[in-house]
C-alpha positions as CSV (number, residue, x, y, z in Angstrom):
1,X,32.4,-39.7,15.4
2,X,34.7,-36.9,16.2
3,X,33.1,-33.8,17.4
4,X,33.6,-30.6,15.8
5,X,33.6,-27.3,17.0
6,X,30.3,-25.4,16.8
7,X,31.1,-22.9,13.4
8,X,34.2,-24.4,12.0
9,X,34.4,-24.9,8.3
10,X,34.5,-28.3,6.9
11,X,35.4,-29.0,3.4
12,X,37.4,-30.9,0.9
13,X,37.9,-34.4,2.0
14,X,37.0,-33.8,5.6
15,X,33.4,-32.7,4.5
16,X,33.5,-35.8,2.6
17,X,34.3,-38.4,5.3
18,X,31.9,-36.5,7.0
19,X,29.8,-36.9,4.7
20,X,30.1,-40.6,4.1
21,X,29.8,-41.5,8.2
22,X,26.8,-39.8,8.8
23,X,25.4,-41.2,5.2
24,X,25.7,-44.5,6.6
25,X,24.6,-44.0,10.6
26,X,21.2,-42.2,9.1
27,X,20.5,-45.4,6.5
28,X,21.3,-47.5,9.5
29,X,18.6,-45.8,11.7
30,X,19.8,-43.0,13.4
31,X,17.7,-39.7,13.2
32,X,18.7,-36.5,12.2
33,X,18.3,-34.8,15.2
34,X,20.5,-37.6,16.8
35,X,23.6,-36.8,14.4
36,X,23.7,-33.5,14.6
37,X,23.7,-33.7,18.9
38,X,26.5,-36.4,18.3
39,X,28.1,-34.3,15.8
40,X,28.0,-31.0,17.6
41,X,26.4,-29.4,14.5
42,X,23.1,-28.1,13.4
43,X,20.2,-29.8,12.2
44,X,20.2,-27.8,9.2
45,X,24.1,-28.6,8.3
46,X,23.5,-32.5,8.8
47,X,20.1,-32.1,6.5
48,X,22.3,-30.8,3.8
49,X,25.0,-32.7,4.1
50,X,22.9,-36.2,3.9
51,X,21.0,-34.0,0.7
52,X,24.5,-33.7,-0.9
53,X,25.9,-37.3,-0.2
54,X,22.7,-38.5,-1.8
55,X,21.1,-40.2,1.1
56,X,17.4,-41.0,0.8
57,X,15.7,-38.9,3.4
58,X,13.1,-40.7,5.7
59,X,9.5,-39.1,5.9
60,X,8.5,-37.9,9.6
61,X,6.7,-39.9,11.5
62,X,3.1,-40.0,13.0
63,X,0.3,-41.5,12.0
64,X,-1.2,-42.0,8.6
65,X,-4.1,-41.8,7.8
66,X,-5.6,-44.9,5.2
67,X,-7.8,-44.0,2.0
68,X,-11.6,-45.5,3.6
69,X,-12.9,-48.2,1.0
């Protein structure tokens, strides 16, 4: 993945190859948190950009807790 420079405006078909790459490194296990460091961007910009590519978001992690019989 090609690093892009904190602020700069992606769109058109850039935003959507974008898009499409970090689509399909965050279905094949790769966090959030671990894009956006490889990608030079925010959190909040990969969020939104895996929202608007239609990727199912993971739930955070932890523990659960089980319903008691």
């Amino acid at each position: 993945m090609t690093e892009l420079k904190k602020g700069t405006r992606v769109t058109g078909g850039d935003r959507d190859k974008l898009a499409t790459d970090l689509k399909k490194r965050y279905e094949g296990g790769e966090s959030i948190r671990l894009l956006a460091q490889a990608s030079g961007r925010s959190y909040g910009f990969v969020h939104r950009i895996l929202n608007e590519s239609g990727a199912t978001l993971r739930g955070r992690g932890g523990a659960t807790r089980k319903k008691s019989a």
